[in-house]
C-alpha positions as CSV (number, residue, x, y, z in Angstrom):
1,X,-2.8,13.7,1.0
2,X,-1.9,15.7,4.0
3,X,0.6,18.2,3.0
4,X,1.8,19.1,6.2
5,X,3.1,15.7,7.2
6,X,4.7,15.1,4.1
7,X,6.4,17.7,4.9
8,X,7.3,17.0,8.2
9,X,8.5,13.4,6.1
10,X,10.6,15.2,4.3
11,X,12.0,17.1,6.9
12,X,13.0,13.8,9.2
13,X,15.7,13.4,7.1
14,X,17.3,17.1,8.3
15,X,16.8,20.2,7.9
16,X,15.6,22.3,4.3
17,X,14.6,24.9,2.5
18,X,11.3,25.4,0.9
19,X,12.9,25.2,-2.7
20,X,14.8,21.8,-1.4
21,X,11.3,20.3,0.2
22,X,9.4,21.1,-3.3
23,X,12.1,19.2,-5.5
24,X,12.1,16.3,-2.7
25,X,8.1,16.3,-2.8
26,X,8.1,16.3,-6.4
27,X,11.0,13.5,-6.7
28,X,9.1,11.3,-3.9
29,X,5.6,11.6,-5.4
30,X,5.9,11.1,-8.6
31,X,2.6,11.1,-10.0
32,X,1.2,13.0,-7.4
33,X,-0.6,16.3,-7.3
34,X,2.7,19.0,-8.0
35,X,3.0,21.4,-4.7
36,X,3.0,24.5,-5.8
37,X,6.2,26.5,-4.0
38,X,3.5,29.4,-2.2
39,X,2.1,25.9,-0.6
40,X,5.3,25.2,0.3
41,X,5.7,28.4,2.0
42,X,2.3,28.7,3.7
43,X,2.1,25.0,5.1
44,X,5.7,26.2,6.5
45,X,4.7,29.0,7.9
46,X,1.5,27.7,9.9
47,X,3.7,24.5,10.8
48,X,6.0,27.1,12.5
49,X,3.2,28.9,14.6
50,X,2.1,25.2,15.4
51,X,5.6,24.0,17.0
52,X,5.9,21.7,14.5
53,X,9.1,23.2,12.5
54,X,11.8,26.0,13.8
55,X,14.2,28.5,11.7
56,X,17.4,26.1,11.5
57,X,19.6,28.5,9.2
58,X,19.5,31.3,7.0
59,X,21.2,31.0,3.8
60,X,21.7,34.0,1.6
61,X,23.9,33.0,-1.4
62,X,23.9,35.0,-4.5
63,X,19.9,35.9,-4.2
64,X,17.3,36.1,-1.8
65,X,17.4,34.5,1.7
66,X,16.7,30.9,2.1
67,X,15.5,29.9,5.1
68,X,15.9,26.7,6.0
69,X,13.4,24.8,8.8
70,X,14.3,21.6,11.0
71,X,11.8,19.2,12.7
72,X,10.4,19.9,16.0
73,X,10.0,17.1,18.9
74,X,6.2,18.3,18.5
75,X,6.9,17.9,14.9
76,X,8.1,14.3,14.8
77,X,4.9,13.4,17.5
78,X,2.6,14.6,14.6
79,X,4.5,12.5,12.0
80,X,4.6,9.5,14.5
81,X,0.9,9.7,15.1
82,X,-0.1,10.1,11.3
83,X,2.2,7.2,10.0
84,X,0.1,5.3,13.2
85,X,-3.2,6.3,12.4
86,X,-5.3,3.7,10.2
87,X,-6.8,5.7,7.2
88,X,-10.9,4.6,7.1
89,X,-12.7,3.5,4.6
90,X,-14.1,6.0,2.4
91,X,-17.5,6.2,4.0
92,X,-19.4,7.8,1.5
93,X,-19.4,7.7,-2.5
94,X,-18.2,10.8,-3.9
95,X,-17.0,9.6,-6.9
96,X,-17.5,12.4,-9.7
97,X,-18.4,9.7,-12.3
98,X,-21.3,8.1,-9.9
99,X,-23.1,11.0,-10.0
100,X,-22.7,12.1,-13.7
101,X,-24.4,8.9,-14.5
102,X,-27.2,9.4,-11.8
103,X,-27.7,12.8,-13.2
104,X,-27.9,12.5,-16.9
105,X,-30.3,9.7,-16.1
106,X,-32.3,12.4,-14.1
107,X,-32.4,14.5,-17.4
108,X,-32.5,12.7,-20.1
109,X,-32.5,9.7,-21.9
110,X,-30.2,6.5,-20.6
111,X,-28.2,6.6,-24.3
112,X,-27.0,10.0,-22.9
113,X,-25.4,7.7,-19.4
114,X,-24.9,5.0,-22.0
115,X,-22.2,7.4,-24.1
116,X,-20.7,8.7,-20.8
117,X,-19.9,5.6,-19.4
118,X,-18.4,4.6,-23.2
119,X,-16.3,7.8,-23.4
120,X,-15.2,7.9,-20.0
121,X,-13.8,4.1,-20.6
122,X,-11.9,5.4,-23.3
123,X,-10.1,7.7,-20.9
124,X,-9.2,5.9,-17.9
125,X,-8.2,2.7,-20.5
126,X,-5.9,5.8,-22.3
127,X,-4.5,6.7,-19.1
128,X,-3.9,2.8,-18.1
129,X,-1.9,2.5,-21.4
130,X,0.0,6.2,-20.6
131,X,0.8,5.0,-17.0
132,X,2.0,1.5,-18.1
133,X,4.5,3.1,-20.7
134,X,5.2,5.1,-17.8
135,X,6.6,2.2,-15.6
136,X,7.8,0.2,-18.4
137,X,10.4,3.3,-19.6
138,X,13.5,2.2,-18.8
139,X,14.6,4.8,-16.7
140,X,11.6,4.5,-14.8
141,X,12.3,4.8,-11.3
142,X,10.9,2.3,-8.6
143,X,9.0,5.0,-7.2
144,X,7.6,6.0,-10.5
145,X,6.7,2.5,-11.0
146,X,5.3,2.2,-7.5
147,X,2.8,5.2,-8.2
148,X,2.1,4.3,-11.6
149,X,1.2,0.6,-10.2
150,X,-1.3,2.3,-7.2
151,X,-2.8,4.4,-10.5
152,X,-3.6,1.9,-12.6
153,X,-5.0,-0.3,-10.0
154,X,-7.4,2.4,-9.0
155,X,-8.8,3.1,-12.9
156,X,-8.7,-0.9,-13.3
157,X,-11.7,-0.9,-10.1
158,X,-13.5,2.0,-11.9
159,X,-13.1,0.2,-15.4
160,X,-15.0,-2.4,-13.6
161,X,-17.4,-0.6,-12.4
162,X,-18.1,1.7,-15.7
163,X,-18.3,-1.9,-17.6
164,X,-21.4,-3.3,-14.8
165,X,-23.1,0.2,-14.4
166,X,-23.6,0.1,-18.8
167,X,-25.4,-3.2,-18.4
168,X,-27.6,-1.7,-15.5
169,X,-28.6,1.6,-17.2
170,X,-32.0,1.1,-18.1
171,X,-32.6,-0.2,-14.6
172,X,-31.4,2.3,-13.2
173,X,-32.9,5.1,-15.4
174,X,-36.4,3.2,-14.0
175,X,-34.9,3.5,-10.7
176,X,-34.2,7.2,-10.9
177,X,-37.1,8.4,-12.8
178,X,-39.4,7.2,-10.1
């Protein structure tokens, strides 16, 4: 996720404070990695010394100053061209779990992969069930249900694949050892 054009998304819709673009990341991503409000602050700042964001106002009501920033012509060119751009393919496989398999068939013995691949099931299938009573709630939001949806279809593909890689362990190990 590019932190500096969601920003610059959040800021389309007029001009805020970093306080008011956390709560709005954090409302809009749900389910997403939680900004943390020196990110905030930072991305600001180098989006300012990029032209992409200008000081629109200083606030100063009962505490400290609150500065808020406002979208720059440069800054709505950036967002233009990243909502344009096609995002490729992951070309290489850097999933963790890939390589904790290959590894602990490097070491030791394929029950070891074997009781990896069984325990990690048992998480991602516990997260499945978390993130479906997640967008079955009630007050779940659309966009709640939206990410929860995009979750679970991502740990569905890995379930997959943790399910074919047991039946291919002792291959594999053969594989690897050589």
């Amino acid at each position: 996720m590019s932190t500096v054009h969601v920003l610059l998304g959040l800021l389309s819709r007029g001009p805020r404070h970093g306080y008011e673009l956390k709560r709005d990341h954090d409302q809009r991503l749900p389910r997403a990695k939680p900004i943390a409000f020196g990110q905030v602050y930072a991305t600001l700042g180098r989006m300012q010394r990029d032209g992409l964001v200008e000081q629109a106002q200083r606030d100063r009501a009962a505490g400290p100053d609150r500065t808020s920033y406002a979208l720059t012509d440069a800054g709505r060119t950036a967002l233009d061209s990243w909502l344009d751009a096609i995002e490729a393919p992951a070309p290489y496989v850097t999933s963790t779990l890939l390589a904790k398999v290959v590894v602990a068939l490097l070491i030791d013995h394929p029950e070891r992969a074997r009781r990896y691949l069984a325990a990690q099931r048992a998480a991602h299938a516990a997260r499945i069930r978390e993130l479906t009573r997640t967008k079955t709630a009630p007050d779940a939001t659309l966009g709640e249900i939206v990410a929860a949806d995009y979750a679970i279809n991502h740990l569905d593909a890995d379930l997959r694949w943790l399910d074919t890689t047991v039946g291919r362990v002792a291959d594999l190990h053969r594989e690897v050892r050589q």
